[in-house]
N, C-alpha and C positions, 0 to 999 in steps of 0.2 A: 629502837626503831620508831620513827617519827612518825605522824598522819600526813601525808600526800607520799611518803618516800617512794621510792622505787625497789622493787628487790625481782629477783629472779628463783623460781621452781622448776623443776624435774615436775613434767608432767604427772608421770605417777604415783611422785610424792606428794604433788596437792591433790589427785584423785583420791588417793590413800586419807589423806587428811580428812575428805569428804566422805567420804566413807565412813570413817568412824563417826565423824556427825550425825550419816544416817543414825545410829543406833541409839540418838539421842529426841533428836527433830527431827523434823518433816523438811526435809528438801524439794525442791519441786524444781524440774530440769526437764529440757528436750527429748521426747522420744522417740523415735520413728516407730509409726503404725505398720501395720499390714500390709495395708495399701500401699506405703511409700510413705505418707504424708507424716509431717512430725508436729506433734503437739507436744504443750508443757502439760505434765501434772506428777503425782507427787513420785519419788524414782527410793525404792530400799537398797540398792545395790549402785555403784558405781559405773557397772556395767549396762544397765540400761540406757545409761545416758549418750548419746549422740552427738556427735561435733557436724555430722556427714547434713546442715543447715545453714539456712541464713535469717527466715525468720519462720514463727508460726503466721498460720492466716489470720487470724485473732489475735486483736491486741493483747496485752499481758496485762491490762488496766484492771482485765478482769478480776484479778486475784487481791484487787483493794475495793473496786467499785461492780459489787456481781451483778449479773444482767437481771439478778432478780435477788433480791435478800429484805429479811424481815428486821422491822426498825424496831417493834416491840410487841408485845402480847398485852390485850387488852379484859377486864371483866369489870361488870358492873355489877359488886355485891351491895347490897339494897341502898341506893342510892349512890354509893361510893366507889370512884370509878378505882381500880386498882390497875398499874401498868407495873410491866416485867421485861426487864429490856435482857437482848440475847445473853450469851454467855461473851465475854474478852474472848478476842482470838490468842492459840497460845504463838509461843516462837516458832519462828520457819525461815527457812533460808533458800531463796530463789537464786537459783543457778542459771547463767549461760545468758539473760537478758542481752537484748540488743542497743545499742547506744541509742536508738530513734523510739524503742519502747520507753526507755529510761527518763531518755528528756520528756517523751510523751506524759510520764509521772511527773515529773518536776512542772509541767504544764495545770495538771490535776492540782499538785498541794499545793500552788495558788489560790485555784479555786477557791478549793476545800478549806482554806484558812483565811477566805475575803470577809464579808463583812459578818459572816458566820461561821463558825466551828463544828465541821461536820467530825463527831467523833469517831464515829464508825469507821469512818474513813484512815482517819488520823492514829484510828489504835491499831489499824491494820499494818498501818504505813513504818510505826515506830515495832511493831514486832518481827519485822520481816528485816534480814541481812539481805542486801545487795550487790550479788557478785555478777557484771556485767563482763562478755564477751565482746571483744571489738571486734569490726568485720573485717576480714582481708578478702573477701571475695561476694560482691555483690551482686542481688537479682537483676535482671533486665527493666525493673520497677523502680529499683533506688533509686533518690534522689537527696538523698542527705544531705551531700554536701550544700545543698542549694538553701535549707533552712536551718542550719549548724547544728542539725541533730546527729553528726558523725561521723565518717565511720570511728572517732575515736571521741573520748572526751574529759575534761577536766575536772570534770567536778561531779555528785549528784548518787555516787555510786559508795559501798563500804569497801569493796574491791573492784578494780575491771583489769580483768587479763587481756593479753596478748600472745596469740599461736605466736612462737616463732620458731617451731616445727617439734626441738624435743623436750622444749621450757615452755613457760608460761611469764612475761615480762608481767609484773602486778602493779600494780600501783597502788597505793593505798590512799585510801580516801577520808577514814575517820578511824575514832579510836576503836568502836566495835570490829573493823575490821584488823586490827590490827590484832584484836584481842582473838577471831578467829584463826589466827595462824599459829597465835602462841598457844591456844586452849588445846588444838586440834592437833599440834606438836606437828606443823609444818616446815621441814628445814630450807631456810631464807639465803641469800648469797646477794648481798650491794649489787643492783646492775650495773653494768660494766657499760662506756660509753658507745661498746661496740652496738650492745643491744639495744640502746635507744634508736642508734641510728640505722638499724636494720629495723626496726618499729617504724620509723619516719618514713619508711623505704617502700617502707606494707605499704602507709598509708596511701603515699604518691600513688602508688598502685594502685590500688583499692580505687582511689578518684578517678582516676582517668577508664578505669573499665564503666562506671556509669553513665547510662545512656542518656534517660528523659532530662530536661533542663527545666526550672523554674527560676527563672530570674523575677523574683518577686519584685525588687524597687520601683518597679515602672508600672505593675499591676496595683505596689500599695499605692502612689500618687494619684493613676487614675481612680481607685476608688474611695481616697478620701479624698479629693477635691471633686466629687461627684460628677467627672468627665467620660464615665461612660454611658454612651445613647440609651435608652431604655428601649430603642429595638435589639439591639444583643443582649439582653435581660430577658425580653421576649423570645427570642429565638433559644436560647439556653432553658427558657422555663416549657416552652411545647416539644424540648425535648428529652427534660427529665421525667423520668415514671415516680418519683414520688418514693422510691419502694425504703430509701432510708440506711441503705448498705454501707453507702460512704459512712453515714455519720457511725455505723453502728463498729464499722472494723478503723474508725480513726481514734491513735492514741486518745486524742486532746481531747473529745466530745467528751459532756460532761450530762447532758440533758438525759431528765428523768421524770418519771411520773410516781405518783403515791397514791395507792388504794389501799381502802380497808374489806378485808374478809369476813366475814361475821358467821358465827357460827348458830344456824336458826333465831329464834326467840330468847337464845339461852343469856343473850348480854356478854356472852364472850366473842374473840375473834382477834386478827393479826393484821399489823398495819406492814406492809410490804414498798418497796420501795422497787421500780424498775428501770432499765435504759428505757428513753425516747426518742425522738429525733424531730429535728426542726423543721424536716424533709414532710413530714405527716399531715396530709390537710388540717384535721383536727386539732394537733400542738399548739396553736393559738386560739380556737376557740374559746370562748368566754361563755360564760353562764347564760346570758342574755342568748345566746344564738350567735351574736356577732363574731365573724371572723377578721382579723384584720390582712392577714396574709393568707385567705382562702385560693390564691391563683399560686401554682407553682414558680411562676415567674419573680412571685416575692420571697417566696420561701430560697430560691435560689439567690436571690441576689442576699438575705438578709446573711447565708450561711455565708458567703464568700466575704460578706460587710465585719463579720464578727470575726474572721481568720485573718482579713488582710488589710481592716481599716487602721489606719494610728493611731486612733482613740481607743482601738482594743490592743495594739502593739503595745504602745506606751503603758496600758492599764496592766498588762501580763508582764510585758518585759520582751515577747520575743512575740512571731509571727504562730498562729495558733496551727503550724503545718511543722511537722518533723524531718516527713521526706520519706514514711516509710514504705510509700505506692502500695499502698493496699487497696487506695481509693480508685486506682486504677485497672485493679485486678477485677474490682467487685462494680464498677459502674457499666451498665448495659446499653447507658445515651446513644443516641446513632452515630455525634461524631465527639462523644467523651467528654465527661465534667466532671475530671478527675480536677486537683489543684494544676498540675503541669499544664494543663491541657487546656483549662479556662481562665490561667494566666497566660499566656501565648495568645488567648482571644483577645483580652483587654488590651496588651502590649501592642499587638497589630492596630485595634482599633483607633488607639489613641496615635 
């Protein structure tokens, strides 16, 4: 069995598979709440797991980049400062991921491996198996197609399945996954040409149910050849609240703040590491007092400048938007500065 092949499973036989994993690692997969609502976190049985989804309201970024984690412990025993960094994370295996979370990560380990090596990040990234879900049936939000964040995808994943009702079409994506089928004694069967093409069949599907559009190419032009008026920068910035939701529920935000705790007089304490957002009057404050984006209207413009200019394309490789409308869900503007919605402004304008 090769890395990218294709093979096909009996649902139950890779639930089963998964299952015995639980009794090894930490799985962490879809659940549905109470409420209705389904979040990920960590699942001991099979059966808690959920298919009845399309995404959580929360990025999945969280379970590499926490909205709050401690970078190291600090003490200064008589002069001599001593640091103690966390414990490694152990192995785990994230289940059910959506193609638009997934790229949203392959967005992140750019970051995280530019001109610095965030390890925390990186040891999080290499101990976690990635078994992604493709969508055949998207929210009223999707917009994936529009930034090649899926509903299906190539690459980036150790597994990504396919419902195709009482299998799972797999794909394999590197040798870890490949290694989880044989460890877990999953039985495999060559997919058959038929199954690909009833996958392809999803997908058409899957596209044409989504509603919202962002045709990015004409919103990247106008905003890196600096053609849009700075009265619609105006109008977009008096009527953003500032509150930070976009940046905070989108894969690709990577912005963060560090403070230290300190515990009384004692010279100990913990430096912590948390989300921020660009959206925050304060995020650019400088020591001196000086702000340089103190007006929303720059804060806004610079978030869209960093998503959809070509000097940040080119620098990433792809547009810093997935598609996976959350920003749409959680923006309360009067007439929306989701990505969809303040690319259609530019578009017009231009």
């Amino acid at each position: 069995m090769q890395a990218s092949a294709k093979v096909t499973v009996a649902k139950h036989d890779f639930l089963e598979g998964l299952g015995r994993c639980m009794k090894e690692t930490t799985v962490i997969a879809p659940v549905k709440m109470k409420d209705g609502e389904v979040t990920f976190e960590p699942v001991r049985t099979a059966k808690q797991i959920t298919f009845d989804y399309v995404n959580d309201h929360d990025p999945l970024k969280r379970f590499f980049m926490p909205a709050r984690e401690e970078l190291f412990s600090f003490q200064n025993a008589r002069g001599k400062a001593l640091l103690k960094s966390p414990p490694l994370p152990k192995p785990r295996v994230l289940f059910g991921i959506r193609s638009c979370d997934l790229q949203g990560l392959a967005h992140l380990d750019h970051f995280f491996q530019g001109a610095f090596e965030d390890q925390l990040y990186l040891q999080r990234r290499k101990s976690t198996l990635i078994i992604s879900l493709a969508c055949n049936e998207p929210l009223d939000t999707c917009f994936c197609i529009c930034c090649n964040g899926g509903p299906f995808l190539e690459s980036g994943f150790d597994l990504q399945l396919t419902d195709l009702g009482e299998s799972f079409l797999v794909d394999i994506g590197s040798r870890a996954g490949r290694k989880f089928l044989d460890d877990w004694k999953v039985p495999c069967q060559t997919a058959k040409r038929k199954d690909e093409q009833l996958r392809q069949a999803l997908m058409h599907k899957c596209d044409e149910k989504m509603i919202p559009t962002a045709y990015l190419a004409k919103a990247c032009i106008q905003i890196t050849n600096n053609r849009v008026r700075e009265e619609v920068w105006d109008e977009m910035g008096a009527e953003c609240f500032s509150c930070g939701g976009c940046t905070h529920v989108c894969p690709c935000c990577s912005c963060f703040d560090v403070f230290d705790c300190t515990e009384g007089e004692t010279g100990q304490g913990t430096r912590y590491r948390c989300w921020d957002s660009c959206q925050y009057s304060g995020f650019t404050r400088e020591a001196s007092g000086h702000n340089p984006r103190a007006k929303a209207k720059e804060r806004v413009k610079r978030r869209f400048y960093h998503k959809l200019s070509y000097a940040y394309i080119q620098q990433d490789g792809h547009p810093g938007c997935v598609g996976c409308g959350r920003c749409i869900t959680v923006c309360e503007a009067f007439q929306q500065l989701d990505v969809p919605a303040v690319v259609k402004r530019l578009r017009r304008d231009g």
